[in-house]
PAZAVO-524531 format. One record per atom (N, C-alpha, C): residue in one letter; atom name; x, y, z. Coordinates in steps of 0.1 Angstrom, whole numbers, padded with zeros to 4 digits. Layout:
timar; nuro; u; v; w
A; CA; X; Y; Z
...
***
This chain:
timar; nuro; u; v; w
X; N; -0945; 2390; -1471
X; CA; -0950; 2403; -1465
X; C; -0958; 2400; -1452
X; N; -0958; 2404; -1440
X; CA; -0960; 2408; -1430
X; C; -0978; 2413; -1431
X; N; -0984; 2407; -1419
X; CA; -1001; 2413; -1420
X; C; -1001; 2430; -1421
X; N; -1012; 2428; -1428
X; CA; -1013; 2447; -1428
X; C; -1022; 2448; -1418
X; N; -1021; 2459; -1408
X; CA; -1029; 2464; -1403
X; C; -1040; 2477; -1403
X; N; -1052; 2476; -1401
X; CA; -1058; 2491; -1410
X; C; -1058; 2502; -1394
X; N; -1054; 2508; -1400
X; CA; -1057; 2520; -1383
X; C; -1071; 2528; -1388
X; N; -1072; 2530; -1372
X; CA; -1082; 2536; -1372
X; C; -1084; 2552; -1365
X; N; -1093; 2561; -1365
X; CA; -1091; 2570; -1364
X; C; -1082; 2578; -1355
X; N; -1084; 2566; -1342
X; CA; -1073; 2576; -1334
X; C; -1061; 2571; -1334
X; N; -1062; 2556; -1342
X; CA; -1041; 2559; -1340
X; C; -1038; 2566; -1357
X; N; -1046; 2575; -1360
X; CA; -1038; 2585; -1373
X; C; -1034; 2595; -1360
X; N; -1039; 2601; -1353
X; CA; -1042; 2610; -1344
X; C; -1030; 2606; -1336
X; N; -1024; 2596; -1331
X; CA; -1014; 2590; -1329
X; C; -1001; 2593; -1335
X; N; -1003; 2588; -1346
X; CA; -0993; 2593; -1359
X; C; -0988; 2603; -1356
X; N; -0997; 2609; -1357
X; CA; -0997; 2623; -1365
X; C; -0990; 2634; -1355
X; N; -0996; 2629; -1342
X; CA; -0984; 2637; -1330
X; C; -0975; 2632; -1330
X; N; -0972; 2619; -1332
X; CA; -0957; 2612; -1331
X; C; -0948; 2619; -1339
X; N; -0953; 2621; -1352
X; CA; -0946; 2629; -1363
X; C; -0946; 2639; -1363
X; N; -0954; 2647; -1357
X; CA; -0951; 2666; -1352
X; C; -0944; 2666; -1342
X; N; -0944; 2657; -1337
X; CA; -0928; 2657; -1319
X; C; -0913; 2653; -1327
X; N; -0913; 2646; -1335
X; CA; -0903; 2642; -1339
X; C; -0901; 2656; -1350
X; N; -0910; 2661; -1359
X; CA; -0902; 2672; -1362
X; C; -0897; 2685; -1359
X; N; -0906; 2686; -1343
X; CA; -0898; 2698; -1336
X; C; -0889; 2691; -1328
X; N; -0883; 2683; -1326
X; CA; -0873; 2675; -1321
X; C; -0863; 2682; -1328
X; N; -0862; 2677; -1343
X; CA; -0852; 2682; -1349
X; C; -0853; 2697; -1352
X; N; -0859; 2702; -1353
X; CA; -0859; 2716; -1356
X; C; -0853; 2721; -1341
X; N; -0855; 2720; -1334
X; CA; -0851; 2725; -1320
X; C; -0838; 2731; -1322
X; N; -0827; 2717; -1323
X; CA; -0813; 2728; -1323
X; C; -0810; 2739; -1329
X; N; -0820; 2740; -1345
X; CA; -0817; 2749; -1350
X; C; -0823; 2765; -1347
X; N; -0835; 2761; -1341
X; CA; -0838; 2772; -1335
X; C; -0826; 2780; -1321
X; N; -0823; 2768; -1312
X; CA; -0814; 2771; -1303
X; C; -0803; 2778; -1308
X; N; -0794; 2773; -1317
X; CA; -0786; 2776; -1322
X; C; -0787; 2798; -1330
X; N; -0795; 2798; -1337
X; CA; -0804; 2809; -1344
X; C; -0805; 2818; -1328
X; N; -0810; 2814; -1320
X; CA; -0813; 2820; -1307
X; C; -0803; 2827; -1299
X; N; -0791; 2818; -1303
X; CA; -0776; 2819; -1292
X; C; -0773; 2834; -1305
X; N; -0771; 2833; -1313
X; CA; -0765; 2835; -1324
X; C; -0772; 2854; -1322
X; N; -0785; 2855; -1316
X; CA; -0793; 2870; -1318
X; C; -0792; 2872; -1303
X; N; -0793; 2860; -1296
X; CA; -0788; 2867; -1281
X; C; -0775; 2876; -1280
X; N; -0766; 2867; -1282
X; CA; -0751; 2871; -1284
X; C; -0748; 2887; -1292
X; N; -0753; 2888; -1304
X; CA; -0755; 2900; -1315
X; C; -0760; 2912; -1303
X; N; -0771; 2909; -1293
X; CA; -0774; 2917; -1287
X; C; -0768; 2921; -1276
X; N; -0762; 2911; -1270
X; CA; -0753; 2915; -1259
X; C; -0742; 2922; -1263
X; N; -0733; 2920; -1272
X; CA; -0723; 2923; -1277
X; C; -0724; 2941; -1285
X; N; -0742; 2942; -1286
X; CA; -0742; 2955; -1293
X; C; -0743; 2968; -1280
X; N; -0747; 2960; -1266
X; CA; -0753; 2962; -1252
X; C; -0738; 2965; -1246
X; N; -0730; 2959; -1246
X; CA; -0716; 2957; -1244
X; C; -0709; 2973; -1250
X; N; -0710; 2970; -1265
X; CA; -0701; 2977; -1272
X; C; -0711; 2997; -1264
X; N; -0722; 2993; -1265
X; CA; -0726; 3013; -1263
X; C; -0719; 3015; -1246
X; N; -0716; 3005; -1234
X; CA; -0714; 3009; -1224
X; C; -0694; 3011; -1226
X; N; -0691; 2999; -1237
X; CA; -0678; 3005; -1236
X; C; -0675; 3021; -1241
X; N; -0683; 3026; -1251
X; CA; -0685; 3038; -1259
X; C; -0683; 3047; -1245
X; N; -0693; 3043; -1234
X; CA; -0698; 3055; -1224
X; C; -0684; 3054; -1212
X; N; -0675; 3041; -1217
X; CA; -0664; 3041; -1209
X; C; -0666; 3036; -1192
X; N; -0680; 3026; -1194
X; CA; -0679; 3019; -1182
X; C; -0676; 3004; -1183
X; N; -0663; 3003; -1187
X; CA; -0655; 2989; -1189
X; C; -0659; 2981; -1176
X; N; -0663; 2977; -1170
X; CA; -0668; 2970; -1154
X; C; -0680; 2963; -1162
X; N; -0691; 2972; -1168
X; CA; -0700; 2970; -1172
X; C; -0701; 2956; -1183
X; N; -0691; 2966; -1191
X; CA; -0689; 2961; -1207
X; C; -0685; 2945; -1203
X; N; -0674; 2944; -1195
X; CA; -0671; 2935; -1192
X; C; -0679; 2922; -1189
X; N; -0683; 2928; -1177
X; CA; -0696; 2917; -1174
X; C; -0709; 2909; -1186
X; N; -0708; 2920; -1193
X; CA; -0720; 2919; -1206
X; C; -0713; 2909; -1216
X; N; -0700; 2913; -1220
X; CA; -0692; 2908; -1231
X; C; -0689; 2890; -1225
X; N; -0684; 2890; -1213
X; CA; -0683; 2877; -1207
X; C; -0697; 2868; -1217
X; N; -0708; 2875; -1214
X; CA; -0720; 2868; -1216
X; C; -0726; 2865; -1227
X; N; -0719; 2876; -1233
X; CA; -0719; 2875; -1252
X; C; -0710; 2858; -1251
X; N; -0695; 2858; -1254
X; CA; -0690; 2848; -1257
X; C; -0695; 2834; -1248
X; N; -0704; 2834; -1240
X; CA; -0705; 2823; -1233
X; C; -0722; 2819; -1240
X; N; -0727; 2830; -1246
X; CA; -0739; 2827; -1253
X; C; -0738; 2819; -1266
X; N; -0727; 2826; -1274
X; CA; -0721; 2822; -1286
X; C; -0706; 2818; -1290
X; N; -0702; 2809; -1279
X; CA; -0686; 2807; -1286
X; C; -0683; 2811; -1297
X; N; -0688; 2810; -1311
X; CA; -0679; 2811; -1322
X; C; -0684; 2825; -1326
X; N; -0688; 2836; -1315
X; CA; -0688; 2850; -1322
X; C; -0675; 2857; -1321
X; N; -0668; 2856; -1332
X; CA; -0659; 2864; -1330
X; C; -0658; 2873; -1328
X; N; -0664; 2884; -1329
X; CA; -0669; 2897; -1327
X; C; -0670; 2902; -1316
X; N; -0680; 2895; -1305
X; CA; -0675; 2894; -1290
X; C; -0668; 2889; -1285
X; N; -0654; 2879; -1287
X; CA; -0643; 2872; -1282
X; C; -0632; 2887; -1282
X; N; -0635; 2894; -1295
X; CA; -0625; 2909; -1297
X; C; -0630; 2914; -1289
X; N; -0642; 2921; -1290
X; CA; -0642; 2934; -1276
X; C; -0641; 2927; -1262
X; N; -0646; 2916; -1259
X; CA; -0637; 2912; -1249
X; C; -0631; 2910; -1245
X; N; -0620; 2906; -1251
X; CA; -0604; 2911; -1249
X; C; -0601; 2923; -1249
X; N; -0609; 2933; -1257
X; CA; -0601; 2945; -1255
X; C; -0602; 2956; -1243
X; N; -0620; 2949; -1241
X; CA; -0620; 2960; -1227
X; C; -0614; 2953; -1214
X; N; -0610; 2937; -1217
X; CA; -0601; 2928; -1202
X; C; -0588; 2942; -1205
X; N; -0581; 2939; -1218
X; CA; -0567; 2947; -1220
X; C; -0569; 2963; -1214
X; N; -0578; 2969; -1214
X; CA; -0584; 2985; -1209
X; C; -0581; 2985; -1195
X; N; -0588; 2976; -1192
X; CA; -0592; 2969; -1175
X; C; -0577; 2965; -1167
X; N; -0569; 2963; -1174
X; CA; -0556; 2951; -1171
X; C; -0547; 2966; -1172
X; N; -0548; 2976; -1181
X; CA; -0540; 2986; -1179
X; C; -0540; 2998; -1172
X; N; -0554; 3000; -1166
X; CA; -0555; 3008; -1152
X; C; -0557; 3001; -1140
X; N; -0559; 2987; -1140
X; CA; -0557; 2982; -1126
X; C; -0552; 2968; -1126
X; N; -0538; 2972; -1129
X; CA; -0536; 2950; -1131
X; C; -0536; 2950; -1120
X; N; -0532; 2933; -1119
X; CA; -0540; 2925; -1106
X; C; -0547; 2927; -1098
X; N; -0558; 2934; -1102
X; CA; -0569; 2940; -1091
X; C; -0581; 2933; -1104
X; N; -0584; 2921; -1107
X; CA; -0597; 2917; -1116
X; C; -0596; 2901; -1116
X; N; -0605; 2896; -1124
X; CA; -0606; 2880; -1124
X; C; -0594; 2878; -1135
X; N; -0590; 2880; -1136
X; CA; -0578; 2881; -1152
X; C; -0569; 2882; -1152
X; N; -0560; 2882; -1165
X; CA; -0546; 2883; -1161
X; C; -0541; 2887; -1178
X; N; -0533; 2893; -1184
X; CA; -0528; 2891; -1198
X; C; -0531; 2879; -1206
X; N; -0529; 2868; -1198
X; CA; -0532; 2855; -1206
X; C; -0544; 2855; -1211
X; N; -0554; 2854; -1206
X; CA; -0569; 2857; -1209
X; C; -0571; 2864; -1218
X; N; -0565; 2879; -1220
X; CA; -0569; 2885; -1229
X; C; -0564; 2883; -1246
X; N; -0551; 2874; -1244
X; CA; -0542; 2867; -1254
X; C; -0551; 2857; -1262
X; N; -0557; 2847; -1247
X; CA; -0565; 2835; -1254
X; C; -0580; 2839; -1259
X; N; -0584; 2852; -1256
X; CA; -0596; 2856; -1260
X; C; -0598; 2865; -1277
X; N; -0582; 2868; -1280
X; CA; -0577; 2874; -1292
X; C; -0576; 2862; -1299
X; N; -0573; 2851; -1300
X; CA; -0566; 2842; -1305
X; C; -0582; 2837; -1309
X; N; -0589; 2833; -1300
X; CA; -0607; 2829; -1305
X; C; -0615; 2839; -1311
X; N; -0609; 2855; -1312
X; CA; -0616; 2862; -1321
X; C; -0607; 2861; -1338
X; N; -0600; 2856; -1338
X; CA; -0589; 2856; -1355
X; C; -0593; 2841; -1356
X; N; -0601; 2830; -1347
X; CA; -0604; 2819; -1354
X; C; -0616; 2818; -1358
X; N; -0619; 2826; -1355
X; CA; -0635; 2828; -1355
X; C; -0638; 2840; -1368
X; N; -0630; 2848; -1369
X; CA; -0635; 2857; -1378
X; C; -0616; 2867; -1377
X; N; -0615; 2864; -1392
X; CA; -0599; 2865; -1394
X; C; -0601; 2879; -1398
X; N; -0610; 2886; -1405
X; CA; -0610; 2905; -1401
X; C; -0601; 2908; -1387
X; N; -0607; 2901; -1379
X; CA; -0597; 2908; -1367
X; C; -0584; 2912; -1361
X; N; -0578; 2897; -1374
X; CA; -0561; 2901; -1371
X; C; -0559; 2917; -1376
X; N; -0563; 2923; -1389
X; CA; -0561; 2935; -1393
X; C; -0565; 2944; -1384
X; N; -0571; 2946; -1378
X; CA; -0582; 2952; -1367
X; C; -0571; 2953; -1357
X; N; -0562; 2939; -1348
X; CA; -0558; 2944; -1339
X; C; -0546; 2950; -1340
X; N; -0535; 2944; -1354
X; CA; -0525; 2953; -1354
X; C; -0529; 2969; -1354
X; N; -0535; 2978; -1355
X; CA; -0533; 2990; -1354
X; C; -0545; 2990; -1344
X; N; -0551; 2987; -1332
X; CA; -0558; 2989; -1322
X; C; -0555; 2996; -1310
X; N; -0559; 3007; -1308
X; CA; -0549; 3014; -1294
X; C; -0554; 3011; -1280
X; N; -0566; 3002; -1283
X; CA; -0563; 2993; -1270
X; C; -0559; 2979; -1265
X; N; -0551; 2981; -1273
X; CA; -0543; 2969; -1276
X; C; -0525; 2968; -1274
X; N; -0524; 2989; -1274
X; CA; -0510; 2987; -1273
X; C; -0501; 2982; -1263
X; N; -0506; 2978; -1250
X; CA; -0496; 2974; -1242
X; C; -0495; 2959; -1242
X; N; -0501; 2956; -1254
X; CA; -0500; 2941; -1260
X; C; -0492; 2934; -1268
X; N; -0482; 2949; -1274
X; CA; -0477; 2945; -1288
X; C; -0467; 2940; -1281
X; N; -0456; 2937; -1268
X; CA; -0448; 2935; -1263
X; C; -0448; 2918; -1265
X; N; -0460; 2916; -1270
X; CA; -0459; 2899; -1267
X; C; -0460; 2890; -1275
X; N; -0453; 2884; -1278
X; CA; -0451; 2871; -1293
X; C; -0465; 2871; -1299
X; N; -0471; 2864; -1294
X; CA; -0486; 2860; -1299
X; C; -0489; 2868; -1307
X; N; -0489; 2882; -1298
X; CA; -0501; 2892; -1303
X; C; -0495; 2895; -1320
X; N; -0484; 2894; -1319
X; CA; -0478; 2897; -1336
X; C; -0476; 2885; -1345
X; N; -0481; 2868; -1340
X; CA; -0478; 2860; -1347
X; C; -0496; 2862; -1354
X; N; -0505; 2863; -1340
X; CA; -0518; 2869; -1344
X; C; -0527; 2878; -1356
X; N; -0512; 2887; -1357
X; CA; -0516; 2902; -1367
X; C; -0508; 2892; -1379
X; N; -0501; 2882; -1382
X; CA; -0495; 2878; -1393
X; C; -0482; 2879; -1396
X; N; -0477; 2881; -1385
X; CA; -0460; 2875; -1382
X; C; -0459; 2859; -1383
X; N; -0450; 2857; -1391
X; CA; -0441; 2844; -1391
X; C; -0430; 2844; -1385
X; N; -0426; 2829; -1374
X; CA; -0410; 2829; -1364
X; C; -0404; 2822; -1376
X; N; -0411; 2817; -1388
X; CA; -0402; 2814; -1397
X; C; -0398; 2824; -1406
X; N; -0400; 2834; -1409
X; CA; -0400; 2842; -1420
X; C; -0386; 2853; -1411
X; N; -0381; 2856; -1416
X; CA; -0362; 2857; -1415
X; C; -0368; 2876; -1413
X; N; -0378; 2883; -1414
X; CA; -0380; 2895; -1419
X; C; -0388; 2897; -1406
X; N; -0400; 2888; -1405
X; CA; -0409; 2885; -1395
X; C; -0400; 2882; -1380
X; N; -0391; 2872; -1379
X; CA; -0383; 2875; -1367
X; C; -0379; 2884; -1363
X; N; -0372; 2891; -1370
X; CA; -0364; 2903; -1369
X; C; -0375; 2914; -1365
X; N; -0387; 2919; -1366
X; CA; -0396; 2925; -1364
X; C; -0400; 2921; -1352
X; N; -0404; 2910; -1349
X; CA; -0408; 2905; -1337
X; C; -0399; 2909; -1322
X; N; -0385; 2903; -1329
X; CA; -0372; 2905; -1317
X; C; -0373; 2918; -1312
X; N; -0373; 2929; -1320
X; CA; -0372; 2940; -1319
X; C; -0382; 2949; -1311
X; N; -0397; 2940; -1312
X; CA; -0407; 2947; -1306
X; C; -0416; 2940; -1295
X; N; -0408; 2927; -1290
X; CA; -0411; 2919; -1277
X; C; -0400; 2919; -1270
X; N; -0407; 2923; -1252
X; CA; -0399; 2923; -1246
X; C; -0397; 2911; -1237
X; N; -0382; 2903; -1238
X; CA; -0376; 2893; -1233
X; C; -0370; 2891; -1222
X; N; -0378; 2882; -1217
X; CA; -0373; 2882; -1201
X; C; -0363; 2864; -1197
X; N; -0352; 2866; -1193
X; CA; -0346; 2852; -1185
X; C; -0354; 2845; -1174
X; N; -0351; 2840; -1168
X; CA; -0353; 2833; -1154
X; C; -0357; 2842; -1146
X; N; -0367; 2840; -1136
X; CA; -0369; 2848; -1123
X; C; -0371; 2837; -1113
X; N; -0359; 2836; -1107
X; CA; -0360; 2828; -1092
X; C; -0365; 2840; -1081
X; N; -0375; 2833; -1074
X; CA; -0382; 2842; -1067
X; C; -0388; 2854; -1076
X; N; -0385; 2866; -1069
X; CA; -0388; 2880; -1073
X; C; -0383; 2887; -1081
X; N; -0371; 2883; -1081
X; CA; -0357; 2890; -1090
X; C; -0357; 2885; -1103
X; N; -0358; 2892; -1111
X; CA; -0358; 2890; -1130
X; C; -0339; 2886; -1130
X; N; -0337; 2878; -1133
X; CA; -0322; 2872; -1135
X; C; -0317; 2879; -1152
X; N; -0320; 2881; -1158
X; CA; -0312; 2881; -1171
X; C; -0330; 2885; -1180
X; N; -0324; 2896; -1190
X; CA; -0330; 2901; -1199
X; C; -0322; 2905; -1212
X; N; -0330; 2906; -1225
X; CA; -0324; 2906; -1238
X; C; -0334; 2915; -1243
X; N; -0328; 2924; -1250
X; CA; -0331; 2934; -1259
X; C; -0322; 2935; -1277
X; N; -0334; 2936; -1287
X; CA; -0328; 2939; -1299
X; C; -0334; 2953; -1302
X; N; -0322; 2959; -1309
X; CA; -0328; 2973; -1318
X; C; -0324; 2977; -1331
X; N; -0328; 2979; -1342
X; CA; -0330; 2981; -1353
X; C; -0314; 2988; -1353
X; N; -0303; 2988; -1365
X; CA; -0310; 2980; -1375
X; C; -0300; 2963; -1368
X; N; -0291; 2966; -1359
X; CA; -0283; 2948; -1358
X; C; -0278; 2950; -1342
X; N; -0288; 2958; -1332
X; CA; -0278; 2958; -1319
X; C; -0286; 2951; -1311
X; N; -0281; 2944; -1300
X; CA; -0291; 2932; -1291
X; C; -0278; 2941; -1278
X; N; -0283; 2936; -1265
X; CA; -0278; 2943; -1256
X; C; -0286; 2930; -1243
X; N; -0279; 2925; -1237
X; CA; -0280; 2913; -1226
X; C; -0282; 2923; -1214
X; N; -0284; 2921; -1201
X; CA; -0284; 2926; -1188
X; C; -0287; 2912; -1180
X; N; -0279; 2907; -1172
X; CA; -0277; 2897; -1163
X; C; -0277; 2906; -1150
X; N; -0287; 2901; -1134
X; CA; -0287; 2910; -1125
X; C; -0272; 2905; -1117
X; N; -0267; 2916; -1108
X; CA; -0257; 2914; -1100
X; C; -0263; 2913; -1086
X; N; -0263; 2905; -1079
X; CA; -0274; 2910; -1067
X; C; -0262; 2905; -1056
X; N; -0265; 2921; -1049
X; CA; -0256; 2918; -1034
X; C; -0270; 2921; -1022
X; N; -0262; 2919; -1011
X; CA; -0270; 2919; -1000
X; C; -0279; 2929; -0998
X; N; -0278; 2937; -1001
X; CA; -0288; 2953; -1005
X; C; -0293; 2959; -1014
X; N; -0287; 2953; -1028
X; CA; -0288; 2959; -1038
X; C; -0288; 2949; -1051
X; N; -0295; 2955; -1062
X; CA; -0297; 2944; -1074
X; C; -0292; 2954; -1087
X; N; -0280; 2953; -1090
X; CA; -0280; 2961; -1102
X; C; -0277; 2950; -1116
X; N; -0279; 2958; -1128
X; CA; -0277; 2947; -1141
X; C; -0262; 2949; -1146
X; N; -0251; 2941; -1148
X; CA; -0244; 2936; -1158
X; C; -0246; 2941; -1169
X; N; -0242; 2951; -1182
X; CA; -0243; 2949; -1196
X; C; -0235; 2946; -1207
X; N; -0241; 2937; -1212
X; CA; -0234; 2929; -1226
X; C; -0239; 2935; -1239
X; N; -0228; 2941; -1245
X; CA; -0234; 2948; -1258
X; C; -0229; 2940; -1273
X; N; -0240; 2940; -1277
X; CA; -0228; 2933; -1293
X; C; -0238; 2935; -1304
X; N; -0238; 2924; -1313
X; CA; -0247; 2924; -1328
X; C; -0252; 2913; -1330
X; N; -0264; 2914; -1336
X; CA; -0274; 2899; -1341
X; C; -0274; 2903; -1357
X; N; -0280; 2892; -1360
X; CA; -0285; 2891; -1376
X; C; -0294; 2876; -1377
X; N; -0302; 2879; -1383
X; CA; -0314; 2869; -1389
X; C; -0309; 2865; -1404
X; N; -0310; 2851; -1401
X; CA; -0304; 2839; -1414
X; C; -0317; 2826; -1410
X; N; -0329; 2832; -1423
X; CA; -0338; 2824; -1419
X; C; -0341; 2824; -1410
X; N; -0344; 2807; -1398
X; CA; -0350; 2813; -1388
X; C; -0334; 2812; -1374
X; N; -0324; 2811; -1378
X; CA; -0316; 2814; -1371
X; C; -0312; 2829; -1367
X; N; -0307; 2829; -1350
X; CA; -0305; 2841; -1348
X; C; -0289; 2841; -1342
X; N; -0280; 2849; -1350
X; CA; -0267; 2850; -1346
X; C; -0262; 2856; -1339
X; N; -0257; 2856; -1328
X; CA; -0252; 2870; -1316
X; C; -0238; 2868; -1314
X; N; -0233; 2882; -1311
X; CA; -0217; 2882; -1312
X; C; -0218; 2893; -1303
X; N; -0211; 2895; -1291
X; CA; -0209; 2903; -1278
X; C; -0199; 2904; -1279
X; N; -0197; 2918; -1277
X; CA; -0178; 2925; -1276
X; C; -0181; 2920; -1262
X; N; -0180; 2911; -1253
X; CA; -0178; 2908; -1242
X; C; -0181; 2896; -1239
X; N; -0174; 2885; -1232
X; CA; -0180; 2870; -1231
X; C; -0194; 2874; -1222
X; N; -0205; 2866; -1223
X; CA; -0217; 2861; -1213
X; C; -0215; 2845; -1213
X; N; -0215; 2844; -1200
X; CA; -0217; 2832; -1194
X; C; -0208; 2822; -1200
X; N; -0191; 2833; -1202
X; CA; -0186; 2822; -1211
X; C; -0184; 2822; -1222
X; N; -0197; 2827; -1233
X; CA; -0198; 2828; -1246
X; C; -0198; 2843; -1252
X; N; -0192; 2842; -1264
X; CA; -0192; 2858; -1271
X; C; -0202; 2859; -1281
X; N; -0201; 2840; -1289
X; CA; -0208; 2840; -1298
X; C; -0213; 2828; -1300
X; N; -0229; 2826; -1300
X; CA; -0237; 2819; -1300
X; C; -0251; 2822; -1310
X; N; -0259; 2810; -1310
X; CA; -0273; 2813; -1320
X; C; -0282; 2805; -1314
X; N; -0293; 2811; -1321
X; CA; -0308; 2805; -1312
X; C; -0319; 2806; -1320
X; N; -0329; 2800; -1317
X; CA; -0342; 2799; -1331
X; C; -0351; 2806; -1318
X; N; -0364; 2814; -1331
X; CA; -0374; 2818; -1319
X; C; -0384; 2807; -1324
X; N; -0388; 2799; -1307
X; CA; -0398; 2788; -1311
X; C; -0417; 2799; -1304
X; N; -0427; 2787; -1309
X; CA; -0436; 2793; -1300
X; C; -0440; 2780; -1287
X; N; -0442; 2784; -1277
X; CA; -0448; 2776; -1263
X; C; -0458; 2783; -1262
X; N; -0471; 2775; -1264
X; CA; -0484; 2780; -1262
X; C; -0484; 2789; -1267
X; N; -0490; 2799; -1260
X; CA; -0492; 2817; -1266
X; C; -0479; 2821; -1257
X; N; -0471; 2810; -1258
X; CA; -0455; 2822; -1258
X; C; -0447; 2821; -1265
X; N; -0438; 2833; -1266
X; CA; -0426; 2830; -1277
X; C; -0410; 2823; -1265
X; N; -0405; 2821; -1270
X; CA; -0395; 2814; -1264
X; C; -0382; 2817; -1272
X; N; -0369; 2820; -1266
X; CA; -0359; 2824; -1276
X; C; -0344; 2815; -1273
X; N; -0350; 2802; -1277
X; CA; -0341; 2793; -1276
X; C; -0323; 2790; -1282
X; N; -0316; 2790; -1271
X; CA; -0300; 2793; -1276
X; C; -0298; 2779; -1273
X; N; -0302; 2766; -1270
X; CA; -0294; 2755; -1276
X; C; -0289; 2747; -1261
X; N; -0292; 2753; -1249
X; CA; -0284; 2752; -1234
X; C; -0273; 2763; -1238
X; N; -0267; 2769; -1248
X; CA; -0251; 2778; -1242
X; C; -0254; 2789; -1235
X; N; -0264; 2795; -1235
X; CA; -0269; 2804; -1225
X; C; -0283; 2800; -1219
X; N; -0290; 2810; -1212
X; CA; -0304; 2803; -1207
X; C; -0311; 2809; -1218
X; N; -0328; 2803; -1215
X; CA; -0336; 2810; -1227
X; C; -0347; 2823; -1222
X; N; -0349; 2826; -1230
X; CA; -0356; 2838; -1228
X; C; -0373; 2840; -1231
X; N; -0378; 2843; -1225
X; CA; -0396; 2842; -1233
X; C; -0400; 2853; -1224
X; N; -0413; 2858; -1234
X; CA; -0423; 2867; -1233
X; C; -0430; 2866; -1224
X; N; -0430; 2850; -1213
X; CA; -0435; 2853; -1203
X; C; -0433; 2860; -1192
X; N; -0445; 2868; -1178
X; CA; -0442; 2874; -1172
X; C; -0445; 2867; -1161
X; N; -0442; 2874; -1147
X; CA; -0450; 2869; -1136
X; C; -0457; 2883; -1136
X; N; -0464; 2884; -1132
X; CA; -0470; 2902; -1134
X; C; -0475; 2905; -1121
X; N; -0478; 2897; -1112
X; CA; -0484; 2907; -1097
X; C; -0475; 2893; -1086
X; N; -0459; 2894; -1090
X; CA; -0454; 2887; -1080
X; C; -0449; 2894; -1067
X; N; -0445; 2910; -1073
X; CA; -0442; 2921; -1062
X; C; -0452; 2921; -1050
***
C-alpha cells in the first residue's frame, strides 16, 4: 500500500470543486440536449400558427430552424416539408429548394416519427407529391408487393431520357391493364409524340408489356420497378430505355 496522505482543509475545498465541475460536465449534454428538444417544440409551434395565418415565407424560415435545432423532431421535418411542397406549388423555381428537399425532408419525418406516413398519404398539401415513387413507398407501398406496383405504376408519372430540353419518351399505366408509350418525333419546328398502345400485367415484382405496335423494335418486353435513391426507376433490361420519376423541373 502506497503512503496515505491526510488533506487538509483547503484541498477538501479542492475536491470538492473538482467534483462539482465534473458533475456538471456530465450533466451538461443532458441539459443541452432537453434544451434543443423545447427550443425546437417551440419553434415548430411558432411555425405551425404562421402557417395557419398562411404566411409560408415565414413558416418556412422558422421551420428550417426547428429541424436544425432538433434533428430527430419529426414533427418539424413534416411541416417543413409541407410548407417547402405549398411554396414549390405557387412558385417553383423561384426559392432555395427544389422537390428533392421536400422528399428528403418527408423521408426524416417517417424516420423519426412513423405517425407520419398515415398523415401524408391523405395530406392535401402534399398532393402534387403523389406523382413520385418515394412519396408512396413512404405512405407504405412495396416495389415488391405485385398489388403495391401496380398502384404505384398507375399513380407515378414516368418520364425517359431528356437530352437537352426535349423529354424523349414517356410511359403511362391505367387501371385496370392499359400502359400507353409516347416517344417524341422532333422535326426542325416542331416536337410532336409517337403513340404506342398495348397491355401490362404485374407477376410479383415483374412487369409484362405487350404493344399492338413494335417500340424500338419490340412489342413485347418486361421490366422490374427498382428504387435509386428517393427515385423510382422502371427498369426493362437495355430492350427499351428506362424510365424514372425523375424530373428536371426549371430546365425551360
Amino acid at each position: 500500500m502506497g503512503n496515505l496522505v491526510r488533506l487538509g482543509a483547503s484541498d477538501k475545498r479542492v475536491r470538492t470543486v473538482v467534483i462539482l465541475g465534473i458533475a456538471g460536465l456530465l450533466a451538461f449534454p443532458v441539459l443541452t440536449r432537453s434544451g434543443q428538444v423545447t427550443e425546437a417544440k417551440d419553434l415548430n409551434a411558432k411555425g405551425y400558427r404562421l402557417y395557419k395565418e398562411k404566411k409560408f415565407d415565414e413558416a418556412y424560415n422558422i421551420y428550417k430552424k426547428a429541424v436544425e435545432s432538433d434533428p430527430s423532431y419529426g414533427m418539424a421535418h413534416y411541416n417543413f416539408a409541407c410548407t417547402m411542397a405549398i411554396l414549390w406549388d405557387s412558385t417553383p423555381c423561384n426559392g432555395d429548394f427544389a422537390p428533392t428537399d421536400v422528399l428528403k425532408e418527408l423521408a426524416l419525418a417517417v424516420q423519426y416519427d412513423r405517425s407520419r406516413s398515415a398523415r401524408m398519404a391523405v395530406d392535401p398539401d402534399l398532393k402534387n407529391f403523389r406523382k413520385y415513387f418515394q412519396y408512396h413507398v413512404m405512405t407504405g407501398r412495396s416495389p415488391k408487393d405485385a398489388k403495391d406496383v401496380k398502384f404505384i405504376l398507375e399513380n407515378v408519372r414516368w418520364n425517359g431520357p431528356r437530352p437537352g430540353t426535349i423529354l424523349l419518351s414517356r410511359i403511362g399505366f391505367t387501371a385496370p391493364d392499359k400502359v400507353l408509350i409516347e416517344r417524341a418525333n422532333i422535326t426542325a419546328s416542331d416536337v410532336s409524340y409517337d403513340r404506342f398502345e398495348g397491355t401490362y400485367r404485374v407477376d410479383g415484382e415483374t412487369i409484362a408489356i405487350k404493344l399492338n405496335s413494335p417500340y424500338l423494335g419490340h412489342s413485347n418486353f418486361v421490366g422490374k420497378l427498382k428504387a435509386d435513391g428517393l427515385w423510382g426507376v422502371l427498369d426493362f433490361g437495355g430492350e427499351i430505355e428506362n424510365f424514372t420519376d425523375r424530373e428536371d423541373w426549371c430546365s425551360d
